[in-house]
N, C-alpha and C positions, 0 to 999 in steps of 0.2 A: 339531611339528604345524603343517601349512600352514593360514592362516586363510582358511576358505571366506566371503565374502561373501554375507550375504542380501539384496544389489541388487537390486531390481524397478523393474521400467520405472515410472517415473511416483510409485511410491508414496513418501510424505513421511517425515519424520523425524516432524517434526508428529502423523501421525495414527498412530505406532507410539506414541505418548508422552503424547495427549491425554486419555485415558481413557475413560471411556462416551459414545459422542458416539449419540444418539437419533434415530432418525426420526421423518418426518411425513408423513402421510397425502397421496398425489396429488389433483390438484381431479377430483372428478367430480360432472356437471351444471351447472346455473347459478348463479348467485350473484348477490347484490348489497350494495353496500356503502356508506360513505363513502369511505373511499380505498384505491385498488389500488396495489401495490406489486409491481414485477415488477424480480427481482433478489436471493438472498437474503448477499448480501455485509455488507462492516460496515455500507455508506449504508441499505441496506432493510433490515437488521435493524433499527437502530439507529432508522431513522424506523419503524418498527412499533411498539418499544416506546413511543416518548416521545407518539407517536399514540395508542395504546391505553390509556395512563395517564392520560387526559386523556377518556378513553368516547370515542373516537372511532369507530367499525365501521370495523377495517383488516383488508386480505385481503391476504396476499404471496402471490406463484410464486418460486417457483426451478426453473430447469430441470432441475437435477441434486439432487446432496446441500449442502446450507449446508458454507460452507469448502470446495468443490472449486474455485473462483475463485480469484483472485488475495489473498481475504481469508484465504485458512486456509493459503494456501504459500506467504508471501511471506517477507521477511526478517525481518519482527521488531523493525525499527525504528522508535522514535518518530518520531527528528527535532524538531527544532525552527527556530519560524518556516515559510512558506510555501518551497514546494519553491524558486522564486523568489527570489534573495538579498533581502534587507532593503536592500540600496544598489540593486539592481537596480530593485528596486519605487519607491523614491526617485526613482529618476531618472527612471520612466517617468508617475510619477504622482503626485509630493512627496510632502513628509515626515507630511503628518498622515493622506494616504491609505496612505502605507506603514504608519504606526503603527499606525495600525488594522488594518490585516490581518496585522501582526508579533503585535498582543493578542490579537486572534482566537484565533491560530494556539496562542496561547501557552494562550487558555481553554479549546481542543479540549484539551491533552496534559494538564491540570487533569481537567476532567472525565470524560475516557475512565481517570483512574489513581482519580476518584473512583468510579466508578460501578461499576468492577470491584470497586472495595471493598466499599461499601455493596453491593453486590447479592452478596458474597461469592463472589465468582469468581477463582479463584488462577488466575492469567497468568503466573506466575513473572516477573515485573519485576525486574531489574539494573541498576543506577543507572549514565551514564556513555554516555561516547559520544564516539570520536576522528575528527576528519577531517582527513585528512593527504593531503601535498601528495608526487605522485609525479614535481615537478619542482620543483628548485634555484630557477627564477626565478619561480614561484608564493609564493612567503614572501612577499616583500613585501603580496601581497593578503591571506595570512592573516593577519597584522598587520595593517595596517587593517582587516579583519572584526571582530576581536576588540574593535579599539578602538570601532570605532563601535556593537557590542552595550553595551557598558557605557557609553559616555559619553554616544548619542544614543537608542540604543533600551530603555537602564536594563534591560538583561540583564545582570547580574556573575558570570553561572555560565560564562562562556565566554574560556576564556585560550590565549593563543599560548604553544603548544611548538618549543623548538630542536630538531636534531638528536638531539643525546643525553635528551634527557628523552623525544620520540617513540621511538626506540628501546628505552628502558628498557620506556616502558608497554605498548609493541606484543610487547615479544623478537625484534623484527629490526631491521637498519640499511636496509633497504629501502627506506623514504622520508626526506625530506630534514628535516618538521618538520611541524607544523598547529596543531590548536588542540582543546582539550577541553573537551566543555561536561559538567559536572556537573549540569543543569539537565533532562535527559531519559534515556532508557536506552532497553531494550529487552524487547521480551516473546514469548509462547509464540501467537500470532496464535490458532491455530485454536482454543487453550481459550478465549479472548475470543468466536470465535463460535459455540461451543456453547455458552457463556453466555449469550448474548445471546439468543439463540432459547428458550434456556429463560423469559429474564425477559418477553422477548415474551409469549410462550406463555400465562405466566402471570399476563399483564395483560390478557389475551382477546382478543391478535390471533390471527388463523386464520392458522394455515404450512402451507404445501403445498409441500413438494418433488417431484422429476421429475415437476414441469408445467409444461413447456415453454413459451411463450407463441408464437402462432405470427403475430398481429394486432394493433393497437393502432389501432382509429378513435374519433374524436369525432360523436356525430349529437345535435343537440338538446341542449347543454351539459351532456352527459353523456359516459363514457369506456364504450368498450366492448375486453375486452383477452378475447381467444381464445386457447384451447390445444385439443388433441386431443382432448380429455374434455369439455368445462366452456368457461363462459362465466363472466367477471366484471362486471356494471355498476357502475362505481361515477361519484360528484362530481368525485373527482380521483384523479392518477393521478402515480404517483411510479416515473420510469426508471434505475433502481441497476444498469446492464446494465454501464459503465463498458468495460473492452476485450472484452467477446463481447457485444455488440452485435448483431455481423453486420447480415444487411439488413432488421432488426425496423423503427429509426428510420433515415431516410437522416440528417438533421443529425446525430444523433451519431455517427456512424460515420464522415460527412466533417471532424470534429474531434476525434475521439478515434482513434487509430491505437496498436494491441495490439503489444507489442513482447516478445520472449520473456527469461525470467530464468530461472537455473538453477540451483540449489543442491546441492551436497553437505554429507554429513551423517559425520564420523569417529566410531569410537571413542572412551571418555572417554581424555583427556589425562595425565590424573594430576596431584593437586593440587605436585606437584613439576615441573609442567612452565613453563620461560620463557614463552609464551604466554602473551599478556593476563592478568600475573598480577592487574590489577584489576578484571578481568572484564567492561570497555567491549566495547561495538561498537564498530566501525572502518568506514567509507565512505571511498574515496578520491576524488583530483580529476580521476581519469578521468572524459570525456564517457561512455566505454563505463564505469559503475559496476564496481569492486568492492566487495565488501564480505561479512563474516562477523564473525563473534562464537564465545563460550563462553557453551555453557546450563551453567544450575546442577549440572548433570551431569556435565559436564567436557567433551559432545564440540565440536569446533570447527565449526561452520555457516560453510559457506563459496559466496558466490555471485558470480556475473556475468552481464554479457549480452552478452560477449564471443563467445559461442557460441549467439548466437540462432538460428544456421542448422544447429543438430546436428538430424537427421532421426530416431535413435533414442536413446531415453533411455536407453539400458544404455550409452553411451559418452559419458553425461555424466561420469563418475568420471574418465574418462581425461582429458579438458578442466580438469573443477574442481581433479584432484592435479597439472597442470603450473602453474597457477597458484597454489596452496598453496603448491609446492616452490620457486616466487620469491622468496617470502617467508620463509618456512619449509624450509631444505634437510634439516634434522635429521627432518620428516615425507616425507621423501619414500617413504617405504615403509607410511604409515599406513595401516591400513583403512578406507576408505569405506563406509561401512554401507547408506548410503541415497544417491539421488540423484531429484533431482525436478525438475519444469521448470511454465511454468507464464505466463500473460499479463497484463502490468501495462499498465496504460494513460496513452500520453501523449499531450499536444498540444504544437504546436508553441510554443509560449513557455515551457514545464513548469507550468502556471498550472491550476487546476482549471477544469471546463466546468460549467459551472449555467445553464441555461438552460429557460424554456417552451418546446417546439417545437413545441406545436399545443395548441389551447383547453385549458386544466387540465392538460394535460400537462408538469414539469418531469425534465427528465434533468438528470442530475449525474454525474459522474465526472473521468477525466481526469487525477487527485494527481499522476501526473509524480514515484510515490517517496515520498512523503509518505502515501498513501493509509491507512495504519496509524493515525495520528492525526486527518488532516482528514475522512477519511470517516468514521468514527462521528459526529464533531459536525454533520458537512455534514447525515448524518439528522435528527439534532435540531434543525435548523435549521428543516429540511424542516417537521418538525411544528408549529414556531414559525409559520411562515408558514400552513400551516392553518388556524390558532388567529388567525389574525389579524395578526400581525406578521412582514411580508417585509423589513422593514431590514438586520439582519443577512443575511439569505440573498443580498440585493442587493450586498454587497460581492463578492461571488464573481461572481453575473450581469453586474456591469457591466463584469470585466474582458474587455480587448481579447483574445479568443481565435481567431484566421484560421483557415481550416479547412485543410489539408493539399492541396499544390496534386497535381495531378495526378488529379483525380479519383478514382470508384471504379477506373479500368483501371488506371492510373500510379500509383497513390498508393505501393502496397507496393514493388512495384519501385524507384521514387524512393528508397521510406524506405531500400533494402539496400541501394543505393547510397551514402545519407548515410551511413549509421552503417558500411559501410568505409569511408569517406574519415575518418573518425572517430576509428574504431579503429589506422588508419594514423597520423594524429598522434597520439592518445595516444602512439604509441612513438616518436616524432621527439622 
């Protein structure tokens, strides 16, 4: 019997697996509040809840459904430390400003595995995490990585692999070696944001999905943010738009530039299969990321952005299984069950964007990859700074973030340009 694929454009693994995901009522009329929340990803979940727990009067929009974003289809990984290497950050800003934002980072990936807990939310978390080097003369820096996690930045969860120990853990000889950190994993994203919207919910912020937001002015040190239906006034105003933006805010949208990612979704593997038999995520040292994993399920999630410029999402399968089959020759006839595509947001250093950009107004976005981790806490932060304390949230604002030269006309063009010149050396 030939296996017929049930492929559809667009739709996730994610949301065939997530279980009852609830809606929320669109905004109709006006409103008024203490703070607006336009965005309903991890940052404006996440700042609704930690806001509302505190009796704050918070209103979110989401334009669409929570998790249609890059929060409910992305990959699934932790990450650890700032998207930004930890020597990177050193060099450009010493060791006790990198320290600081290597703890930060490290009290985000604490708190997002506590909070799932405590609020009983199964993410299906997998401990583990490989990043391997898809060149011979990259070793030498994975070695130093490692050593400087344990001896300067008192990380011990993260050790250099040779060749044969990378291959064992991976089941292919593919890459040359890297480093594995036992210290973070990987999870089911979208059950994370139908959790959150639930605990939202039921701290008493108001959710509104498809309400578009179509305005966002300041008059009289007040925020006024507009959709089709409904008006929101509120004191402050928190922008979780990260890469769909579009032309809401011009400064975030001249610093944060959408860049497309695309994942396939196999069949389960079978617990007999060489494949990650210790069930890590993988990220490579491609500039153009690869990376996939095994869910608790068996099947292998496999993604890139290799193929930012596929036009229709029924020929992402054919992209994702030439790239599985590099790795994997023994899959090359697997079934692709699903394939989904989907926009992550970066700036030009991979550094997050935190910024005021008009009275009371803060946008945040920008994780450059990391978004899974830094964005829930960046919310909490958010609500931090509400409540009174903007310290923490200042480590983020004060990094140097330039915006994307080429303007709105040049900017995209430019970027397709980079990322093939890009893609061209990753293969040299």
């Amino acid at each position: 019997m030939t296996y017929q694929s049930p492929i559809s454009p667009g739709y996730s693994w994610y949301e065939d697996t997530a279980g009852p995901h609830p809606g929320y009522p669109a905004l109709h009329g006006d409103r008024k509040c203490d703070v607006v929340i336009v965005g309903g990803g991890f940052t404006g979940l996440s700042a609704a809840v930690h806001l509302a727990k505190t009796g704050t009067n918070v209103v979110l929009l989401e334009a669409h459904r929570f998790g249609d974003g890059a929060s409910g289809r992305n990959g699934g990984q932790l990450g650890t430390g700032q998207r930004a290497g930890a020597e990177e950050l050193e060099a450009e800003y010493g060791f006790e400003r990198a320290k600081a934002l290597f703890d930060l980072a490290e009290e985000a990936k604490a708190h997002l595995l506590e909070f799932a807990l405590v609020n009983k939310i199964d993410i299906d978390f997998r401990p583990g995490h490989l990043n391997v080097a898809h060149k011979k003369r990259e070793l030498p820096e994975y070695l130093e990585h490692a050593e400087a996690m344990t001896t300067r930045f008192n990380y011990p969860h993260l050790k250099y692999m040779d060749a044969a120990e990378t291959a064992e853990r991976l089941g292919s000889t593919h890459y040359f070696g890297g480093v594995r950190d036992t210290g973070t994993g990987h999870i089911h994203p979208l059950k994370l944001v139908i959790g959150t919207a639930r605990v939202a919910a039921e701290a008493g912020a108001q959710l509104h999905e498809n309400s578009r937001v179509t305005g966002v002015t300041t008059n009289g040190g007040k925020v006024v943010v507009s959709t089709a239906s409904g008006t929101v006034t509120a004191q402050k105003c928190l922008l979780a738009i990260d890469a769909y933006s579009g032309d809401l805010e011009k400064s975030t949208a001249s610093h944060i530039m959408p860049i497309g990612s695309f994942i396939g979704a196999t069949i389960p593997l079978g617990d007999d299969s060489p494949v990650l038999p210790g069930g890590e995520s993988v990220s490579d040292s491609r500039f153009v990321v690869r990376y996939f994993r095994r869910v608790k399920t068996g099947e292998l999630l496999f993604g890139g952005r290799e193929i930012y410029a596929v036009k229709d999402p029924q020929d992402i399968h054919i992209h994702i299984r030439r790239q599985i089959t590099e790795l994997y020759p023994e899959l090359k006839d697997i079934p692709i069950t699903h394939g989904w595509g989907g926009y992550v947001g970066i700036t030009v250093p991979r550094k997050p964007f935190v910024r005021e950009v008009m009275p009371n107004v803060i946008s945040a976005g920008g994780y450059s990859g990391h978004g899974v981790m830094l964005s829930n806490f960046v919310g909490k932060l958010y609500a931090e700074t509400v409540a009174g304390n903007r310290n923490r949230l200042k480590l983020f604002e004060d990094l140097k973030i330039p915006a994307f030269p080429g303007g709105t006309r040049f900017r995209s063009p430019l970027l397709f340009l980079a990322l093939n010149w890009y893609a061209l050396r990753d293969r040299i």
